[in-house]
Backbone bond lengths (Angstrom), bond angles and torsions (degrees), N, CA, C in turn:
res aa  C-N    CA-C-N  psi(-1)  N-CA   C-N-CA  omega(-1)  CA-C   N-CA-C  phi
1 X - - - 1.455 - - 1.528 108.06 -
2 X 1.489 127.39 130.92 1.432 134.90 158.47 1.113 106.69 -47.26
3 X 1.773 101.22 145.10 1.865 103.32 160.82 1.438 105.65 -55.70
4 X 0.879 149.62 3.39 2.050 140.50 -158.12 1.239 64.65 -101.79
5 X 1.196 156.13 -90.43 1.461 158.82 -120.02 1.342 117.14 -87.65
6 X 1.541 110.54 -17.37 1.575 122.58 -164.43 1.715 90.25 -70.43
7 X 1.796 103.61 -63.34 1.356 109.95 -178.99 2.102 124.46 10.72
8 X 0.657 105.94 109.90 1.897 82.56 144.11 1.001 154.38 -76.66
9 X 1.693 111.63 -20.23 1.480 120.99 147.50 1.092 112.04 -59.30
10 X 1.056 137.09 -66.40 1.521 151.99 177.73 1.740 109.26 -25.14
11 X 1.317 100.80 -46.98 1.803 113.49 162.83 1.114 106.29 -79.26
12 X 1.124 130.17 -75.09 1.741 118.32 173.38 1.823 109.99 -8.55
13 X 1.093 87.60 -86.87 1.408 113.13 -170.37 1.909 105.85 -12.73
14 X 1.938 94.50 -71.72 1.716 125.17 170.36 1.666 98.13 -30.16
15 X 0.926 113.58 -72.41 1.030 117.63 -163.28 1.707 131.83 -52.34
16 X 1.273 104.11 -45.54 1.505 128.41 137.36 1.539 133.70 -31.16
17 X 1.024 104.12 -27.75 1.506 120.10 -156.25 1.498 78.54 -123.34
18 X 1.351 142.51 -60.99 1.377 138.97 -166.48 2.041 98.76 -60.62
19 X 1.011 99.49 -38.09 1.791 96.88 -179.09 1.223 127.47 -73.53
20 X 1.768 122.32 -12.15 0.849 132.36 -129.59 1.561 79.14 -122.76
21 X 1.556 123.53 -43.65 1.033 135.07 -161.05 1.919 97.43 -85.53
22 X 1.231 104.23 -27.84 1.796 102.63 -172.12 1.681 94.28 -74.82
23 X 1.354 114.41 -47.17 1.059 108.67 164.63 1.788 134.60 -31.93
24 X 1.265 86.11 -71.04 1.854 93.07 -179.46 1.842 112.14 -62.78
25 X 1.414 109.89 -29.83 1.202 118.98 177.88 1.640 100.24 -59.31
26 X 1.020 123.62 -83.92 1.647 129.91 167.65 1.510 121.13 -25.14
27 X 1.540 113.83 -30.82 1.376 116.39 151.76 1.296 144.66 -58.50
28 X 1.414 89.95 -47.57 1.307 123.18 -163.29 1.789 100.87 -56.04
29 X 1.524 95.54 -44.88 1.445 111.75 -164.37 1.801 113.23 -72.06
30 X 1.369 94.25 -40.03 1.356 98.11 176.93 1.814 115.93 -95.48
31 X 1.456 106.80 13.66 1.598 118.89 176.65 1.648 118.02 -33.55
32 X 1.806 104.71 -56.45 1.656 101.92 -176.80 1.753 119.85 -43.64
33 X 1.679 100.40 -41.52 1.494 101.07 -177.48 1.419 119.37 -115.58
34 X 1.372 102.38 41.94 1.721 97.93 167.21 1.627 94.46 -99.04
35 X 1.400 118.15 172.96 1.803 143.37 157.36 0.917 135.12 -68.55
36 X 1.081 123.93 146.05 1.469 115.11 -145.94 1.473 100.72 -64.46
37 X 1.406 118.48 -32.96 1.268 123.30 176.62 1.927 124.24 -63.36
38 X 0.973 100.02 -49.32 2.066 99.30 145.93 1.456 120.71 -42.45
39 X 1.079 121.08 -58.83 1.238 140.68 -169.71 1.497 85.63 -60.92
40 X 1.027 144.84 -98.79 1.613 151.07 -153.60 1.561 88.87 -39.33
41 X 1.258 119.55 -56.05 1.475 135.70 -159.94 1.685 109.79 -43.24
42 X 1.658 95.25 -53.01 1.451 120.01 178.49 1.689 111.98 -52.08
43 X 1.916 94.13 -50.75 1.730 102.33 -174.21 1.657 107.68 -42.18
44 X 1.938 81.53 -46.26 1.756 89.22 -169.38 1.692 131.13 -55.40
45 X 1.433 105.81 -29.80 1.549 118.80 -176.86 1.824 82.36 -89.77
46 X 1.046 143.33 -52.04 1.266 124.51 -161.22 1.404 117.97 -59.51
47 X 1.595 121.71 -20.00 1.626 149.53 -169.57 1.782 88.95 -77.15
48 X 1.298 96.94 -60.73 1.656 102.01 -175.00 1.406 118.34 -54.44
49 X 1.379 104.82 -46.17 1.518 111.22 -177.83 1.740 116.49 -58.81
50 X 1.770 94.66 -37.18 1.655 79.66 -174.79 1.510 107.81 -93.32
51 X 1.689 129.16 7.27 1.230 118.09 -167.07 1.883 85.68 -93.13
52 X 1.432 125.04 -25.84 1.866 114.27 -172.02 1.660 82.68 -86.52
53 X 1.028 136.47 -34.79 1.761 113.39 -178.00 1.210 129.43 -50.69
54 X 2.132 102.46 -37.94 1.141 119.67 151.63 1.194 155.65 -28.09
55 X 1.709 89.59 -55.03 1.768 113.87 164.79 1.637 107.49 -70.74
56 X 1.259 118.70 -60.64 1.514 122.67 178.57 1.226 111.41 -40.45
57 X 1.508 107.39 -33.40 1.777 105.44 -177.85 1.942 99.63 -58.40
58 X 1.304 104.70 -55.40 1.375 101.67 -140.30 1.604 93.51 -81.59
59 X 1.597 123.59 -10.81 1.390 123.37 162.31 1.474 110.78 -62.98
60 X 1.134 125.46 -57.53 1.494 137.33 147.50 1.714 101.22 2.61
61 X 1.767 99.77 -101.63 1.523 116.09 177.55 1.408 113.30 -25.23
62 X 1.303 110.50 -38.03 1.560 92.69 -172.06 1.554 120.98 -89.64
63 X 1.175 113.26 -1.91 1.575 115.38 -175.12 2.135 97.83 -110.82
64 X 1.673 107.69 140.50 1.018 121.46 -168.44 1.893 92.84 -93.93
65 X 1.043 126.12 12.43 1.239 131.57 177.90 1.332 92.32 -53.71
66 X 1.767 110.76 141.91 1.703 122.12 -178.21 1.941 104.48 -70.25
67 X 1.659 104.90 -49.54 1.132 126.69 161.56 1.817 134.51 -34.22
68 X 1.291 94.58 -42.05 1.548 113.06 170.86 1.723 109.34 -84.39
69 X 1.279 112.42 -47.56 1.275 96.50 -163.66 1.645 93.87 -99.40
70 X 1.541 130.31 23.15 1.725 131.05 126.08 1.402 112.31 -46.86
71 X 1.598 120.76 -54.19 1.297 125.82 -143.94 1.594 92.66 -101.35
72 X 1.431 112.40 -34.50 1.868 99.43 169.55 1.889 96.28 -59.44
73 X 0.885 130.74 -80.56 1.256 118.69 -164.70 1.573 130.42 -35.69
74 X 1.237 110.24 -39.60 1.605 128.13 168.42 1.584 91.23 -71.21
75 X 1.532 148.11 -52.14 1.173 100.44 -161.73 1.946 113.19 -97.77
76 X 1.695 106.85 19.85 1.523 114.24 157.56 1.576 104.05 -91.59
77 X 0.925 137.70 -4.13 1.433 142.87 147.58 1.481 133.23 -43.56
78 X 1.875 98.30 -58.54 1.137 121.74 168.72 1.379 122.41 -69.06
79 X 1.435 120.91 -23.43 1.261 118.95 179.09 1.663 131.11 -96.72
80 X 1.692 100.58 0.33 0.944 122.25 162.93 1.781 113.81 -89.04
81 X 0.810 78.72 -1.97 1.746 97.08 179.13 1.216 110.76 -97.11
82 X 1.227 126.97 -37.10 1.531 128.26 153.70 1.509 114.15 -61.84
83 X 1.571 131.87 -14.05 1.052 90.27 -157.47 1.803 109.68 150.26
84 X 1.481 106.69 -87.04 1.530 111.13 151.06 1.560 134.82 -9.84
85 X 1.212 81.46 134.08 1.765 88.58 -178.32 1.601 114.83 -68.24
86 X 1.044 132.52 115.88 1.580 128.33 -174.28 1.747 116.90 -67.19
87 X 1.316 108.83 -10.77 1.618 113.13 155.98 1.248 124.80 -77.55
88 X 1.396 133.67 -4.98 0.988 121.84 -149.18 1.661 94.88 -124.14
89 X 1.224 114.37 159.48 1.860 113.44 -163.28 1.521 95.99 -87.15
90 X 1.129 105.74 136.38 1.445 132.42 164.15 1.838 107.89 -0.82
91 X 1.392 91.74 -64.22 1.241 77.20 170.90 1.496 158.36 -119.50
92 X 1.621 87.19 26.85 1.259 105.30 159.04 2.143 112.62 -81.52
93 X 1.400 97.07 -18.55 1.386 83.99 158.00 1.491 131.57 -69.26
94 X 1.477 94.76 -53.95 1.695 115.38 165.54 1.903 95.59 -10.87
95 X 1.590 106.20 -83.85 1.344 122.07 178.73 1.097 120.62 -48.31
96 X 0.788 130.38 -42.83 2.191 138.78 174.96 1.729 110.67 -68.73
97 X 1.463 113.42 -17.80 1.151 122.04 162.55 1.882 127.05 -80.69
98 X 1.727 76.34 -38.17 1.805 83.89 170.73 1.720 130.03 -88.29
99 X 1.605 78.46 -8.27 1.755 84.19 172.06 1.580 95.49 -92.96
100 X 1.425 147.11 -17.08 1.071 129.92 140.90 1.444 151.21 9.91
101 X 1.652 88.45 -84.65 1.433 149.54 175.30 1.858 80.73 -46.52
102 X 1.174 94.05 -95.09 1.706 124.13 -173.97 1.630 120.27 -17.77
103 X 1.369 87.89 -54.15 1.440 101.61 164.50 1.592 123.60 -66.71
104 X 1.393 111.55 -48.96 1.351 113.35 175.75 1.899 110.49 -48.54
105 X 1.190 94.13 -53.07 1.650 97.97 176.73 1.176 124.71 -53.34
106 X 1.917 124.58 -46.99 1.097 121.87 157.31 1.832 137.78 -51.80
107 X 1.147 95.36 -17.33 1.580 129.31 -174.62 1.599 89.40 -72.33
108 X 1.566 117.04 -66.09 1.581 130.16 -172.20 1.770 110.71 -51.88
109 X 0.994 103.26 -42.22 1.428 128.36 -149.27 2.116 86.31 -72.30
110 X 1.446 89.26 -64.34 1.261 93.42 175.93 1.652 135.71 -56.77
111 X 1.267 109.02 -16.47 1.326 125.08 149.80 0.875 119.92 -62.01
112 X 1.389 143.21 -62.71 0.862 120.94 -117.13 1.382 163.31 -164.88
113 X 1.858 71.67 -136.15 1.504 105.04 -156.60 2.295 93.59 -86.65
């Protein structure tokens, strides 16, 4: 394991971000029939998830660790995988993901349902 990884924040952090994501994943799946009140609930942990991915990103950027800037690249990978434009810097995806988010909710809201 790299020192970037040795950290305990650095684990903290993972770990956070790993729960956050089992979470929304498990949502995600059962999305058609949750309430409207889940549903907002979900937006809400999904808002969270990408604003600490955010931070991790730019903790990421700053360390020349071989290890870190694996996992910066895998997680501009992942966000093109959501969705994101693959030209565009990290964190203007970050943001293009959360205006996403934003929209989906306003979308709900306006239903609804």
């Amino acid at each position: 394991m790299s020192e970037f990884f040795k950290s305990e924040m650095v684990r903290g952090d993972l770990q956070q971000i790993m729960e956050l994501q089992r979470y929304c994943f498990q949502s995600a799946s059962a999305f058609p029939v949750l309430s409207k009140e889940k549903k907002l609930e979900y937006f809400d942990v999904l808002e969270s998830l990408i604003e600490k991915q955010k931070i991790f990103n730019a903790r990421l950027s700053l360390s020349d660790d071989p290890e870190a800037v694996d996992m910066l690249n895998s997680m501009k990978q992942a966000a093109v995988m959501l969705g994101a434009n693959p030209s565009d810097n990290i964190n203007v995806m970050f943001d293009s993901l959360l205006n996403k988010v934003l929209d989906m909710r306003n979308k709900l809201n306006e239903e609804g349902a």
